[in-house]
C-alpha positions in Angstrom: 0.0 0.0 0.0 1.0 3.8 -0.7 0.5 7.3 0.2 1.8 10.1 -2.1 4.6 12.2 -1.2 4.6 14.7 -4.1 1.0 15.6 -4.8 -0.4 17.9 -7.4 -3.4 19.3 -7.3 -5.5 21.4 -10.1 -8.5 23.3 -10.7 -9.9 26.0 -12.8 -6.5 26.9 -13.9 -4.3 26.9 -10.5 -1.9 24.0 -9.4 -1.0 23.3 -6.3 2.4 21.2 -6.0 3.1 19.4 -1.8 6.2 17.9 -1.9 5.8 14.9 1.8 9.4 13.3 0.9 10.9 14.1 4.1 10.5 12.9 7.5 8.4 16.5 8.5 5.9 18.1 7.3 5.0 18.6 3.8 6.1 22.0 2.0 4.4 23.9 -0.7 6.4 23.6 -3.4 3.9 26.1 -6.3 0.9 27.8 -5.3 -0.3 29.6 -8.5 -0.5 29.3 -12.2 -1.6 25.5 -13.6 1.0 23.9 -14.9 -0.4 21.3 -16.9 -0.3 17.5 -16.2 2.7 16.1 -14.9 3.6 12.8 -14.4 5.1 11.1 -11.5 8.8 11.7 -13.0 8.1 15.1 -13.6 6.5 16.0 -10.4 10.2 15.0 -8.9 12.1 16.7 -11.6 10.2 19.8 -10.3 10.2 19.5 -6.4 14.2 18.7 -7.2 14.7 21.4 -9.1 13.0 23.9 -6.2 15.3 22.9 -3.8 17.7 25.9 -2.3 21.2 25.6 -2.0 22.9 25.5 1.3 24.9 28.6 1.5 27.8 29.7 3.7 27.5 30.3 7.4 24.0 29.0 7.4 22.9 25.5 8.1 24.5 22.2 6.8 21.0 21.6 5.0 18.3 23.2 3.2 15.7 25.1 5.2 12.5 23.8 5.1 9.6 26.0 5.1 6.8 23.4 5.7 2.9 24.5 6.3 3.3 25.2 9.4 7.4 26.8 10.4 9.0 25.6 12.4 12.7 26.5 13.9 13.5 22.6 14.0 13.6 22.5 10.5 15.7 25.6 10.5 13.2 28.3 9.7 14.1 31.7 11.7 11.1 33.4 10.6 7.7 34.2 12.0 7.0 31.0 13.5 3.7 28.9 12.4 3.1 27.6 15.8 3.8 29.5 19.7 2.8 27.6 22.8 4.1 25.7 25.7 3.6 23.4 28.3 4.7 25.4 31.6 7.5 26.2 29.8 8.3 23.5 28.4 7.4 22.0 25.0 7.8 25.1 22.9 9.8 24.0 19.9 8.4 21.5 17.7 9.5 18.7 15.4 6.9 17.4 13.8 7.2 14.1 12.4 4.7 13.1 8.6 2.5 9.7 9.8 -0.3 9.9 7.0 -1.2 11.9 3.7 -4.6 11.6 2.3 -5.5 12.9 -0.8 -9.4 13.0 -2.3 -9.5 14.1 -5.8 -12.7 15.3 -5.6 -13.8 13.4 -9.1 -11.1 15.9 -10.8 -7.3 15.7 -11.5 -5.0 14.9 -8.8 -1.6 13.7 -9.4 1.1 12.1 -6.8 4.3 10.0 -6.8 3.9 7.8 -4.0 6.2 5.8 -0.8 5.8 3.0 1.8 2.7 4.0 3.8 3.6 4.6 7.4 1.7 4.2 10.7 -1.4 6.5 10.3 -2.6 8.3 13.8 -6.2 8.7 14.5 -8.1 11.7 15.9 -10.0 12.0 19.0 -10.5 14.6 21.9 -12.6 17.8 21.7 -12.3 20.5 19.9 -11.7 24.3 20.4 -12.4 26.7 17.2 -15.0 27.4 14.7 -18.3 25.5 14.8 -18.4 23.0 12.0 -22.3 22.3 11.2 -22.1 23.2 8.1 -20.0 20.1 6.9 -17.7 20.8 4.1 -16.6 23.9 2.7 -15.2 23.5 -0.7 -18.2 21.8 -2.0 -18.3 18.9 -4.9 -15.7 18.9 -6.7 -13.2 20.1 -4.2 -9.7 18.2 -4.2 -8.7 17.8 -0.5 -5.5 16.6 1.0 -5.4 16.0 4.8 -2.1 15.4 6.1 -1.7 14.3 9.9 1.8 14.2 11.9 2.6 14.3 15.6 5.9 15.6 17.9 5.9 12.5 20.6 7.8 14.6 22.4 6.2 17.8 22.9 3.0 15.4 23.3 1.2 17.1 20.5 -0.6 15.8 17.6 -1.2 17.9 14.2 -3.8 18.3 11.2 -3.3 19.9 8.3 -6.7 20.4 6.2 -6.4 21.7 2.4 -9.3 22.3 0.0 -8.3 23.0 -3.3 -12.4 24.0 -4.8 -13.8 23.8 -8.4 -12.8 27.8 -8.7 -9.2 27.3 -7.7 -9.9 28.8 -4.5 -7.5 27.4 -1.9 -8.7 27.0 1.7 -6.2 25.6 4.6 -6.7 25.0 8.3 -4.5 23.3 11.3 -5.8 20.9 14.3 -3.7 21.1 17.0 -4.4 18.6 19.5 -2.9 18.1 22.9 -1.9 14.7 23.4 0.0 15.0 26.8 -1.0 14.9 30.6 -0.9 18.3 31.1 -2.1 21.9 30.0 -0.5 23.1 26.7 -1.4 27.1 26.2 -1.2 28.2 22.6 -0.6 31.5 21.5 -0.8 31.2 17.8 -1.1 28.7 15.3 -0.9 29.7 11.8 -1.5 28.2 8.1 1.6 29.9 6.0 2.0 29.9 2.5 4.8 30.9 -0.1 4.9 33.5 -2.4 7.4 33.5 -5.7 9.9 36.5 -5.5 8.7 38.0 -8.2 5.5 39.2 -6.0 7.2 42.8 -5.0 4.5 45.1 -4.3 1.4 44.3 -1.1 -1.9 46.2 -1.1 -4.2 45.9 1.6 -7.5 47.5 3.4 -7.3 49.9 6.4 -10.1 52.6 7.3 -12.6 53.9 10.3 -16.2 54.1 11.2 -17.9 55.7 8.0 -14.7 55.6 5.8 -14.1 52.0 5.5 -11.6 49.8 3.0 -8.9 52.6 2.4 -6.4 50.9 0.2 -2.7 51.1 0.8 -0.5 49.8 -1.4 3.6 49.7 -1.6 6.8 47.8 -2.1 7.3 44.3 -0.4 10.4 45.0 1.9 12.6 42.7 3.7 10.8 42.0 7.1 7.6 41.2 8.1 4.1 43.3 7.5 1.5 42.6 9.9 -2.1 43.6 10.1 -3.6 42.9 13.8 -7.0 43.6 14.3 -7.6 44.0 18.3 -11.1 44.5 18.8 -12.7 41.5 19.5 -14.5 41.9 16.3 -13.4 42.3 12.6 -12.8 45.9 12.5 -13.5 49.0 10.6 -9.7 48.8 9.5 -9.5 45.2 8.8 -7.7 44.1 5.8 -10.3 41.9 3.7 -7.2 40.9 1.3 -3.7 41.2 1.9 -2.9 41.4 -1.7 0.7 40.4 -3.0 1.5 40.9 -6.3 4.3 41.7 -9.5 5.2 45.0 -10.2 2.4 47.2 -11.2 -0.4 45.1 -10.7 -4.0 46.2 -11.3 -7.7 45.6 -11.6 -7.4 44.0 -15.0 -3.1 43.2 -15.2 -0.6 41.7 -12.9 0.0 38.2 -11.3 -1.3 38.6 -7.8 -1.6 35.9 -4.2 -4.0 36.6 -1.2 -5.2 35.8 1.7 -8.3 35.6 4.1 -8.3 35.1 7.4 -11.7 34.0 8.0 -12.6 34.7 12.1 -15.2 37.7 13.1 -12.6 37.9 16.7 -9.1 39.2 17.1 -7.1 38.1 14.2 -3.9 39.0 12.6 -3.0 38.5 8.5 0.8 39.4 7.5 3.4 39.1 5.1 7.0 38.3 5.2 10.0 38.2 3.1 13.7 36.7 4.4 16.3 37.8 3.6 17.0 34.1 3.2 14.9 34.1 0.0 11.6 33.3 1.3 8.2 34.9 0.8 5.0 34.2 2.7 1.5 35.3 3.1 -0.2 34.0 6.5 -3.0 34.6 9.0 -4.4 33.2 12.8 -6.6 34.1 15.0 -4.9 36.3 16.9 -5.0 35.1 20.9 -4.6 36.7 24.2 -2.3 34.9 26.7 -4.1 32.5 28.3 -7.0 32.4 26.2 -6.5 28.5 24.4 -5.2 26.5 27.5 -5.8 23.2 25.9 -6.3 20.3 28.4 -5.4 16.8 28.1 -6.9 15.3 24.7 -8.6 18.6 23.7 -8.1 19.9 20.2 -8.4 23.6 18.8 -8.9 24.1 15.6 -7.9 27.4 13.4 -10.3 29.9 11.6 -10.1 29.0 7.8 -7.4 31.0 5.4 -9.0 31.2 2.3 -6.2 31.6 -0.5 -6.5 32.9 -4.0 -4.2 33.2 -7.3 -5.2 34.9 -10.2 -3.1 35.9 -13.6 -5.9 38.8 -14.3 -5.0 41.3 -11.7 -7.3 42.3 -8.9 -10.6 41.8 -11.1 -9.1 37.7 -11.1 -9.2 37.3 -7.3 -12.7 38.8 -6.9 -13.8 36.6 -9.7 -12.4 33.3 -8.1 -14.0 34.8 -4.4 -17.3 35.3 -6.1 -17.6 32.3 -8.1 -16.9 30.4 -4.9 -19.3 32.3 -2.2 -22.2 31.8 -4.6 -21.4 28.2 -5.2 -22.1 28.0 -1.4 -25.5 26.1 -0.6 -26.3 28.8 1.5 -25.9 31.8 -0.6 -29.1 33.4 -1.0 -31.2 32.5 -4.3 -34.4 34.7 -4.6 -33.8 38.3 -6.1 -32.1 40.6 -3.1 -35.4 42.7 -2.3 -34.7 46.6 -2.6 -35.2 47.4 1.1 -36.2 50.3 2.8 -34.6 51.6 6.3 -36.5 54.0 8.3 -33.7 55.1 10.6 -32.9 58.1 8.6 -36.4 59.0 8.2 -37.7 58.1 11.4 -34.8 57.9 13.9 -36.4 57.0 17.5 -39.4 58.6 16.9 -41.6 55.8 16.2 -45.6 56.3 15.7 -47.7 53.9 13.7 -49.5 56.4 11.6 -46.2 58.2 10.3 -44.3 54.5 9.6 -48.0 53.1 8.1 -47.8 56.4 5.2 -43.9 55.7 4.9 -44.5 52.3 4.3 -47.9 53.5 1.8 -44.3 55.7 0.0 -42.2 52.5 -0.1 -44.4 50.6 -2.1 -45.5 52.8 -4.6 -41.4 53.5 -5.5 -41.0 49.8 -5.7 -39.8 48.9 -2.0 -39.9 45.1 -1.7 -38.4 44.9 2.2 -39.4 47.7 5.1 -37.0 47.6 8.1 -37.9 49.7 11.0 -34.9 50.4 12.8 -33.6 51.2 16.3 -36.1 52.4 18.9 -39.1 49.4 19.1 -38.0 47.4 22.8 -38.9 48.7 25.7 -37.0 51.9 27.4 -35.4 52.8 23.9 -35.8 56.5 23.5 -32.4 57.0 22.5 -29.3 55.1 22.7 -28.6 55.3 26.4 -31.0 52.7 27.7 -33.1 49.9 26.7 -30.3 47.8 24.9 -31.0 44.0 26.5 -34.8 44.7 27.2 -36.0 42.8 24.3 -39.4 43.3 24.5 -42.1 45.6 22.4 -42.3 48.7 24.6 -46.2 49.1 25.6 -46.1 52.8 25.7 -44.8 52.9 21.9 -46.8 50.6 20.3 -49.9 49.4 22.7 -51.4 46.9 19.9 -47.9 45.5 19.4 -45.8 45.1 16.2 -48.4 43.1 14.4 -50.1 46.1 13.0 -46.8 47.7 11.4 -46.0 44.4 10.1 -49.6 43.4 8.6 -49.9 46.6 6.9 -46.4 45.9 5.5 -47.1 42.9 4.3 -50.2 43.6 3.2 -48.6 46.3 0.7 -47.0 42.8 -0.8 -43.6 43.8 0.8 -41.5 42.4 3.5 -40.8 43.5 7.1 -37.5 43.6 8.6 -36.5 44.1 12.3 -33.8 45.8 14.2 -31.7 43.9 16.9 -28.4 44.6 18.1 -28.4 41.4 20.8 -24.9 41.3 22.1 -24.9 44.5 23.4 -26.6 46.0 26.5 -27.0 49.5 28.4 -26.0 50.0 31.8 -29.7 51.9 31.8 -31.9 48.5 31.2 -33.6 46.2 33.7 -31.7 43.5 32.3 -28.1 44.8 33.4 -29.5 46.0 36.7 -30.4 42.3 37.5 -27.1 40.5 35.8 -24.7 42.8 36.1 -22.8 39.9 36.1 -23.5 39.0 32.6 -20.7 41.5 31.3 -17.6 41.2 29.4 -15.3 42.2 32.2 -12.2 41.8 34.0 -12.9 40.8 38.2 -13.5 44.3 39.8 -14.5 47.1 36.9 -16.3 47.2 34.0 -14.6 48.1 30.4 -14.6 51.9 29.2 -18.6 52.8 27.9 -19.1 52.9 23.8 -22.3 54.3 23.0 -23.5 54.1 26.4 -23.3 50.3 26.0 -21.2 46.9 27.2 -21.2 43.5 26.1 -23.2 40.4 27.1 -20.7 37.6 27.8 -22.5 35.0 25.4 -20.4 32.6 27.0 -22.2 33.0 30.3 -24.6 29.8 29.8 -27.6 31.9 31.8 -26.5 34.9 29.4 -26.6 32.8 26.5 -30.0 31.2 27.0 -31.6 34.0 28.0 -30.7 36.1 24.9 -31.6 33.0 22.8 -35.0 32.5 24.4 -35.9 36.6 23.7 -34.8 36.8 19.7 -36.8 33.4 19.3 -39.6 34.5 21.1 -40.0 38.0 19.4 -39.8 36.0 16.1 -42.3 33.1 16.8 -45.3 36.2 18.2 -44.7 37.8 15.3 -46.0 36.9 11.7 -44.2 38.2 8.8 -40.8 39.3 10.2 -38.1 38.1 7.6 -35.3 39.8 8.1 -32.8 40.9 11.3 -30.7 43.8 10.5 -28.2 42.3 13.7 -26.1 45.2 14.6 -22.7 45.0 16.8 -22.1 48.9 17.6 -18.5 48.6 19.9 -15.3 46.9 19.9 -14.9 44.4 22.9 -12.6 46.0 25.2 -10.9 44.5 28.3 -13.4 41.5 27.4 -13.0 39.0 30.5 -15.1 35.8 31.0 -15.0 34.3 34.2 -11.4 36.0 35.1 -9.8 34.9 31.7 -9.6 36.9 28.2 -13.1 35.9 26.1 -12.7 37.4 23.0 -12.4 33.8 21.2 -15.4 32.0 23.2 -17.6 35.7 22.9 -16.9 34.9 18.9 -17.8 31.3 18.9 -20.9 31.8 20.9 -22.2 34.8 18.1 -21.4 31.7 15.8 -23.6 29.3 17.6 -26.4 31.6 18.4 -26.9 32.6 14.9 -26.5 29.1 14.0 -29.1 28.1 16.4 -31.4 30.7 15.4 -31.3 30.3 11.4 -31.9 26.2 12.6 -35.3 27.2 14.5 -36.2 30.1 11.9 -34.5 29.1 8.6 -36.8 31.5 6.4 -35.1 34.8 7.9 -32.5 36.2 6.3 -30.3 38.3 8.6 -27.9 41.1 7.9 -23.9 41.4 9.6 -24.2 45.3 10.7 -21.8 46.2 12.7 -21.5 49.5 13.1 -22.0 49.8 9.4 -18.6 48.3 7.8 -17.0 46.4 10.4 -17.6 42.6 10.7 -17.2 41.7 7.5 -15.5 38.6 6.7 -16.5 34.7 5.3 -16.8 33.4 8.7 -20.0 35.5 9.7 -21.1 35.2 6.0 -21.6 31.4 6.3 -24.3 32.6 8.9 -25.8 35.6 7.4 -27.0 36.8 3.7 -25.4 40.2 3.8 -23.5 42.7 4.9 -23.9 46.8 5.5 -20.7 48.3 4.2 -20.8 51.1 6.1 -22.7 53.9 8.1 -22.1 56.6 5.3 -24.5 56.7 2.5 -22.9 59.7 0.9 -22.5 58.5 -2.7 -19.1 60.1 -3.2 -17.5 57.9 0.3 -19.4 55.2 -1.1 -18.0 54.5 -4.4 -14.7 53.8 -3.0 -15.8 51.3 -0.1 -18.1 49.9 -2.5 -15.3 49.5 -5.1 -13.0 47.8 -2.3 -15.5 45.5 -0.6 -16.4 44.3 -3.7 -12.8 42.4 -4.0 -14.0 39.9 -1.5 -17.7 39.6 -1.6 -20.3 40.0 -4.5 -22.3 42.6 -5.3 -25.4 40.9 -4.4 -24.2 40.6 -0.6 -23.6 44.4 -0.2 -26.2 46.7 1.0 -25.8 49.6 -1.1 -28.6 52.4 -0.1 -29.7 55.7 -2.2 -29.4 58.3 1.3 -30.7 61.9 1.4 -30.0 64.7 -0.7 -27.7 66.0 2.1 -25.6 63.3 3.6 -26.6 62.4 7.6 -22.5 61.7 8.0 -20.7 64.0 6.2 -23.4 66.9 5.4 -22.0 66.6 1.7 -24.7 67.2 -0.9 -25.9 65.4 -4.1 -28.3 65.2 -6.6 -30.4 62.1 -6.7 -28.9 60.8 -10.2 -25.4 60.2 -8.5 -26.4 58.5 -5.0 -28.7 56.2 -7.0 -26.2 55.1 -9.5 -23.7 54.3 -6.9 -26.6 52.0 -5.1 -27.2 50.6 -8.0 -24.3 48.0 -7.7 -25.5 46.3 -4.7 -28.3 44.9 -2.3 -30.1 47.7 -4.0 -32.2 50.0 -1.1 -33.0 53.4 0.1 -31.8 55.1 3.9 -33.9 58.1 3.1 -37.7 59.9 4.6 -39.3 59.3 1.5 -42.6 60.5 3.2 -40.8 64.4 3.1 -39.9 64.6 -0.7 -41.4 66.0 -3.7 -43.9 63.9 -6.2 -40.9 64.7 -8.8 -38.1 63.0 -6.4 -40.5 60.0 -5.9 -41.0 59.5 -9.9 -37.7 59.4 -10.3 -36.5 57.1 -7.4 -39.3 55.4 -8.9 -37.5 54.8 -12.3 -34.2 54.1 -10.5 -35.7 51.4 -8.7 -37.7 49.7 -11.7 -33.9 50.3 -13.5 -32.4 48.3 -10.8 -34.1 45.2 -10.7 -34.9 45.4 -14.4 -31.0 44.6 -13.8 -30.9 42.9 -10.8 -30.7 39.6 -12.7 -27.0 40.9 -14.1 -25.8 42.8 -11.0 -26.4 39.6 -9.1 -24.7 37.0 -11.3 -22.8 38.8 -13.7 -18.7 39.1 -13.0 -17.4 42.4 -11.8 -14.9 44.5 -13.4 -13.1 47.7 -12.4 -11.0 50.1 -14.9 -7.7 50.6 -14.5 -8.0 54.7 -15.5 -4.6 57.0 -15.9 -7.0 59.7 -14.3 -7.8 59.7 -10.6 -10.8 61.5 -11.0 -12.5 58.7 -13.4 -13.4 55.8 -11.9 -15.2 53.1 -13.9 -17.0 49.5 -12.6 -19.3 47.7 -14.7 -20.8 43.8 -14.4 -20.7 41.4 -17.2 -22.6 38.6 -17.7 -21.1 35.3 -17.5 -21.9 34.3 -20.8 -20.9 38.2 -22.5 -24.3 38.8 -23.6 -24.5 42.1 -21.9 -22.9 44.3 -19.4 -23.5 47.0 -17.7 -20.7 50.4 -16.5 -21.1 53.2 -14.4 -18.3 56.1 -15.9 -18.1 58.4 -12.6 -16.7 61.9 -12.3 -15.3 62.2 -8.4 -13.8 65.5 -9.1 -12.6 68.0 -11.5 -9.3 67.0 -14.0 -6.0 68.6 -14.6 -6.9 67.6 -18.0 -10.0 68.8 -19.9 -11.2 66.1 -21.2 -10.4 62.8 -19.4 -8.9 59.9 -22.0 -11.0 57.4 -23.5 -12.9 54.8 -20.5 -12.1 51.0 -21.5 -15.0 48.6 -20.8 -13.3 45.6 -19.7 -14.8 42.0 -19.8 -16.6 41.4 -22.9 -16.0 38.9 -25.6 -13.2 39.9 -28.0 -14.6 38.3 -30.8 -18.4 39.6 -30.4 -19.9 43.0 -31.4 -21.9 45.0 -28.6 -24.4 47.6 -28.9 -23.6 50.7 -26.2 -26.2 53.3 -25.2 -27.3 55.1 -22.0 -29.1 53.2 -19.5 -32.7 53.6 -20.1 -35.5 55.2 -18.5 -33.5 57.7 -15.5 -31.9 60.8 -16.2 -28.7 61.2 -17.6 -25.9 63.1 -15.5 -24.9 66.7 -15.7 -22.4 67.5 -18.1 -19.8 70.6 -19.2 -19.2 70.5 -22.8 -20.6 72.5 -25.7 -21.6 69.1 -28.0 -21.6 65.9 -26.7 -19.2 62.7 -27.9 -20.4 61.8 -31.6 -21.5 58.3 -30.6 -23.9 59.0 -27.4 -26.9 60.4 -29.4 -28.2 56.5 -30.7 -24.9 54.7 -29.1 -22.8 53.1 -31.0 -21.8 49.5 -31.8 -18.5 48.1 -31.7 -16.7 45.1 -30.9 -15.6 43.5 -27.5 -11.9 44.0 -29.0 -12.2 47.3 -29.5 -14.3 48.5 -26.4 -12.1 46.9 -24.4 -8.9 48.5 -25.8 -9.6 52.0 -27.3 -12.7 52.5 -25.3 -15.1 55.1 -25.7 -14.5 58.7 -25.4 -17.3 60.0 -22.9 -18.8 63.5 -22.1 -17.4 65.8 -19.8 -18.9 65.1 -16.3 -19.6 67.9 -14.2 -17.9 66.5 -10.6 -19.7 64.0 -8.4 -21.8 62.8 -11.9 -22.5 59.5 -13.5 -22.8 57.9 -16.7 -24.3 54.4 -16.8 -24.3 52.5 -19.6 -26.0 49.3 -21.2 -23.9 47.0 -23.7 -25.8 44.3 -25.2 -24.7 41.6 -27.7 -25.3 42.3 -31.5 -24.4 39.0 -32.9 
C-alpha cells in the first residue's frame, strides 16, 4: 500500500504542488499558475529542481519552510506555531505519519512511498463551529495530512481544499496529546509567495470611511495587520494582496489571503532575507485564552487563499464564483429594502411609519426595516439595549399592525436587533450585572452608552436565545434581522480569563441556532455599518452593511473595495438623502442612485418628506435596478484601470458576454479637460456590442458644448475594440455618473 509524497493538485487553472518526501511536514512547493499535467517523473524533476542551496554560514542543509514553520527545520522566521507546556514543549518537530489525498472526481496527481503508521483523531475540539459540513463543495480536491511531535506530546492536522474555482482554503488541528495543560498563542496556516511578487496592497479605514487601500513595495521584514477589537474591524484588511510590479484591476499576477474569524485576528506578510516569501493569518489570541487540556483539540479559523493571472478583477472573480457556489448563498432576487432610521430615527408612531410604508411601495420597495427604537426603554441610545421586548407605551397593539400593513402592501418586514450588546440603563443589566464582558473588579470603558453580554455565560446565553426566538415566533411576517454589533470588545474578560475567542464562537452558535429554528429569515452582519465583514459570519448571514455613510461620493470607494471579497449581491448599497446624515455633503439624486445601483439595491432616506418629482424618479431608479438585478447579481465584476484619478469606472458582465452594464463616474474636477477614452473591460473579443445610456432615468450633468459623436443612438462596436480604445465620454460635471447598457449584436 502507498501514500503520495509529491501531490499535485489542479483546478480552474491553479496548481497546487506538496512535496511529503521528508520525514516532517509537507512543504508547498507552487501555489499559482496550472501547470499542466505532470507525471510522477516530472512531479520530482520539479520539487528537485526547487530545492535551495545551502549557502555559507548558514545550516548544513536546506531550510525547510513546511505549512506550518518551524525552527527545527531551520526556519528563523515568523513561527507557524507558539505555545508551551509550563514552559516547556515550545519547539516543535513534527514528524509526517499519513497523507490523504481525495481528488474530488477531478485531477489529482502524486508520486507515492511505503505507507507509514497513520494516527487517528480523537479529543474535543476548540475553534469554529463546524455544522455546516464541508466547505469546498463537490468537486473540491482535498488533501489531509496528519503528523505528531511525541515529544512535545502534541498531535497535528493539516486540512487543504483546493475547490472547483481554484480557490485554496487551509486549516490546522492542533491537538494536545499529553497529561498536562498546553497554552497556545498562535497557530498559523503559511504559504509561499514567488519573489517576483514585489509590491502588497491591503485595506485599512474607520467608522464611515471603510476599505482605504494602501499599497507599496514588499520590503525585507515582516508586515502585519492585527486587528484587536474582538471583532473584525473597521480597519480590517479583507485581502492582503501580494503581487508583480504594477499590478491592477485588469493586469498583474497577484496571491492573497483571508483570514476568515469575526474575533481578534492577525494577517501578515514576510519576506527573508534568506529568499523566502509568505503570506499567513491566525486568530490572533490573548495569553491565556486556548489552554488546551489533556486530549482537547483547537482548531484554526479558515485561510482562504486565491491566485489569479488577471490582476485584482481575477481574485474577486475566483472569491465570487466560490461564495455563490455556497449552498447557502441566498437565491431569490435581493429585495430593494427600505430603512427608516434616517427617516424616522427614534421617533416611532404607527400612523407616520403606516404612510412611509404607503411611499415604499409605490417606489418599488420590496423589504421595510424599521430600525432602532421598538424594545422597551429605547428612546435614545442610552438605555433599553437588553430589554428585548415591544415597549407598551410605543406601540400598545404590538408590532403586528406595522408588520400586517407591511405585508399587506406585498412587501416584506424587517427588524432591528443589536443582541450582544446591553445598556447600563436597562432592567436586564441591573439584574445580571454579572453577565458582562469584564475583567474581576471594573467594567470596560462605555461605547455608545453600551457593554457587552458575555455570550459565554450559559444563563447569558439562554436567556438572549429565548428573547430573539420569542419575538420572532409572536410575530408573523418578520423576515429579516438587521443584527447590529455597535462597539469593539474591550478588556473582554469571562470568568477572570480573556473571552474574545469563546464571545466569537458563541455569536457563531447563536446565529446558528437561530437560522436552525427560523431558517426562512434572512439576517444582515451590521456592525457598526462596515466592520464585521469577513467569510466566517457570511456562512451565517445573507449580507452585509458596508458602512454607516450613505454619501454616494465615500461610497464609491468602499463599495469599489469591498467588492474584492464579496459580490455585489451581498452588499447593501442604499440611495441616502440629498444631504448626507454623516458628512453633510450634498448630491443630486442621479449620483447617490447610481452608486446603489451596484449592490443589495435599497433606500436610507424619509421618503414621506420629498417632492412627487423625487418620488417619480426614485421610482424609475428602482424599476432600472431590478430590471437589472438579474445581471448585478450573477454577472462578474470589473473595475477600470484609469490613468485619471478623478474617473473611476465599474461595470458587471454577464457570464456568458451577452451584456454588461458600467457606471463612468466623475469624483472630481481633471488637470486635464477632457479625461482619455474609459475601456469597458470584460466582454468577448470576438463579439460585437451595442452601447447606449441606460434607459429610463436621467442622464448626468455635463460641461461640454456638443456631446461625444457616438452618445446620441450609441454606437456599436466590438468587445476587442471596447475593451482596448474604449469610448470617449462626455465631460462630467464633478460627483456625476454615466451608466451605460452593452448588449450583444451577434
Amino acid at each position: 500500500m502507498t501514500i503520495p509524497t509529491i501531490v499535485h493538485l489542479r483546478r480552474a487553472r491553479t496548481s497546487l504542488v506538496l512535496d511529503a518526501r521528508g520525514p516532517g511536514l509537507p512543504r508547498v512547493v507552487h501555489w499559482g499558475a496550472d501547470l499542466g499535467p505532470l507525471d510522477a517523473a516530472d512531479l520530482t524533476d520539479l520539487v528537485d529542481a526547487t530545492i535551495p542551496p545551502v549557502m555559507p554560514s548558514s545550516f548544513d542543509a536546506p531550510t525547510v519552510l513546511s505549512l506550518l514553520p518551524e525552527p527545527s527545520a531551520g526556519w528563523s522566521g515568523r513561527p507557524g506555531l507558539a505555545g508551551h507546556r509550563d514552559g516547556r514543549d515550545w519547539s516543535t518537530a513534527f514528524r509526517l505519519h499519513a497523507l490523504d489525498v481525495s481528488d474530488g472526481g477531478e485531477t489529482a496527481t502524486a508520486a507515492g512511498s511505503p505507507d507509514p503508521s497513520r494516527v487517528a483523531a480523537g479529543g474535543d475540539a476548540v475553534g469554529v463551529p463546524e455544522e455546516d459540513g464541508e466547505h469546498g463543495g463537490p468537486g473540491a480536491a482535498r488533501v489531509t495530512v496528519q503528523a505528531s511531535d511525541p515529544g512535545a506530546e502534541l498531535s497535528l492536522t493539516v486540512e487543504i481544499e483546493l475547490d472547483p474555482t481554484g480557490l485554496l482554503l487551509l486549516r490546522h488541528r492542533l491537538r494536545n496529546d499529553g497529561a498536562g495543560a498546553y497554552e497556545l498563542r498562535e497557530l498559523a496556516p503559511v504559504l509561499p509567495v514567488p519573489a517576483v511578487a514585489t509590491e502588497l496592497l491591503d485595506l485599512t479605514g474607520r467608522w464611515c470611511r471603510e476599505r482605504a487601500p494602501q499599497r507599496h513595495p514588499w520590503p525585507m521584514g515582516t508586515w502585519v495587520r492585527e486587528g484587536r477589537h474582538g471583532r473584525t474591524g473597521h480597519d480590517a484588511t479583507l485581502l492582503l494582496v501580494a503581487g508583480t510590479a504594477g499590478f491592477g484591476f485588469g493586469h498583474g499576477e497577484v496571491w492573497a489571503v483571508h483570514t476568515a474569524w469575526s474575533g481578534d485576528h492577525v494577517t501578515f506578510a514576510e519576506r527573508r532575507p534568506t529568499g523566502e516569501s509568505t503570506l499567513g493569518g491566525a486568530e490572533l489570541l490573548t495569553p491565556g485564552e486556548i489552554v488546551l487540556a489533556a486530549g482537547e483539540e483547537y482548531v484554526t479559523p479558515l485561510l482562504y487563499a486565491v491566485w489569479s493571472d488577471a490582476g485584482l478583477d481575477g481574485l474577486s472573480d475566483v472569491l465570487h464564483t466560490h461564495l455563490r457556489a455556497r449552498p447557502q448563498h441566498p437565491r431569490p432576487p435581493r429585495p430593494v429594502t427600505l430603512n427608516v432610521w434616517e427617516a424616522v430615527y427614534f421617533d416611532h408612531e404607527l400612523p407616520r411609519l403606516s404612510a412611509l410604508a404607503d411611499r415604499a411601495a409605490e417606489v418599488g420597495v420590496e423589504r421595510f426595516v424599521l430600525d432602532d427604537g421598538w424594545f422597551r426603554g429605547r428612546r435614545h441610545d442610552r438605555a433599553g439595549l437588553g430589554d428585548w421586548w415591544v415597549d407598551d407605551d410605543v406601540w400598545p397593539d404590538g408590532l403586528q399592525p406595522l408588520i400586517d400593513r407591511v405585508c399587506g402592501l406585498g412587501m416584506q418586514f424587517g427588524l432591528w436587533v443589536e443582541p450582544e450588546m446591553v445598556n447600563p440603563d436597562s432592567d436586564l443589566f441591573r439584574a445580571h450585572p454579572d453577565w458582562v464582558l469584564s475583567v474581576p473588579g471594573r467594567l470596560p470603558p462605555e461605547w455608545r452608552h453600551q457593554q457587552v453580554l458575555d455570550l459565554a455565560h450559559p444563563d447569558a446565553y439562554e436567556h438572549l436565545l429565548s428573547r430573539l426566538d420569542a419575538v420572532l415566533t409572536e410575530h408573523q411576517g418578520i423576515a429579516y434581522l438587521k443584527w447590529d454589533h455597535n462597539r469593539d470588545l474591550t478588556e473582554a474578560g469571562h470568568q477572570g480569563r480573556p473571552g474574545v475567542h469563546a464571545q466569537t464562537v458563541a455569536v457563531y452558535r447563536l446565529l446558528d441556532e437561530l437560522r436552525r429554528r427560523h431558517p426562512e429569515v434572512e439576517i444582515e452582519s451590521c456592525s457598526s455599518g462596515g466592520a464585521r465583514v469577513d467569510l466566517e459570519i457570511l456562512r451565517r448571514t445573507d449580507r452585509v452593511w458596508a458602512s454607516d455613510c450613505n454619501d454616494a461620493l465615500e461610497r464609491l470607494a468602499i463599495q469599489r473595495w469591498t467588492g474584492l471579497l464579496l459580490p455585489p449581491e451581498l452588499v447593501g448599497s442604499h440611495i441616502g438623502p440629498e444631504r448626507s446624515h454623516t458628512t453633510h455633503r450634498v448630491h443630486d439624486l442621479g449620483f447617490r442612485a447610481a452608486t446603489a445601483l451596484f449592490g443589495h439595491h435599497g433606500i436610507e432616506w424619509d421618503i414621506g418628506a420629498i417632492t412627487a418629482a423625487e418620488r417619480a424618479e426614485l421610482a424609475a431608479w428602482v424599476a432600472l435596478h431590478k430590471r437589472l438585478r438579474p445581471l448585478l447579481h450573477s454577472g462578474r465584476a470589473v473595475r477600470v484601470d484609469h490613468p485619471d484619478p478623478a474617473v473611476w469606472a465599474h461595470g458587471v458582465v454577464a457570464g456568458d458576454g451577452s451584456q454588461a452594464v458600467y457606471a463612468v463616474a466623475r469624483l472630481a474636477t481633471s488637470v486635464a479637460q477632457v479625461p482619455g477614452t474609459v475601456r469597458l473591460p470584460g466582454l468577448d473579443r470576438q463579439r460585437r456590442y451595442a452601447v447606449r445610456l441606460a434607459a429610463g432615468v436621467p442622464g448626468p450633468a455635463v460641461l461640454q458644448l456638443s456631446e461625444p459623436g457616438w452618445l446620441p443612438k450609441g454606437v456599436t462596436l466590438s468587445g476587442a475594440v471596447l475593451g482596448t480604445v474604449g469610448l470617449q465620454m462626455p465631460a462630467l460635471h464633478p460627483e456625476q455618473t454615466l451608466l451605460l447598457e452593452v448588449t450583444a449584436v451577434d
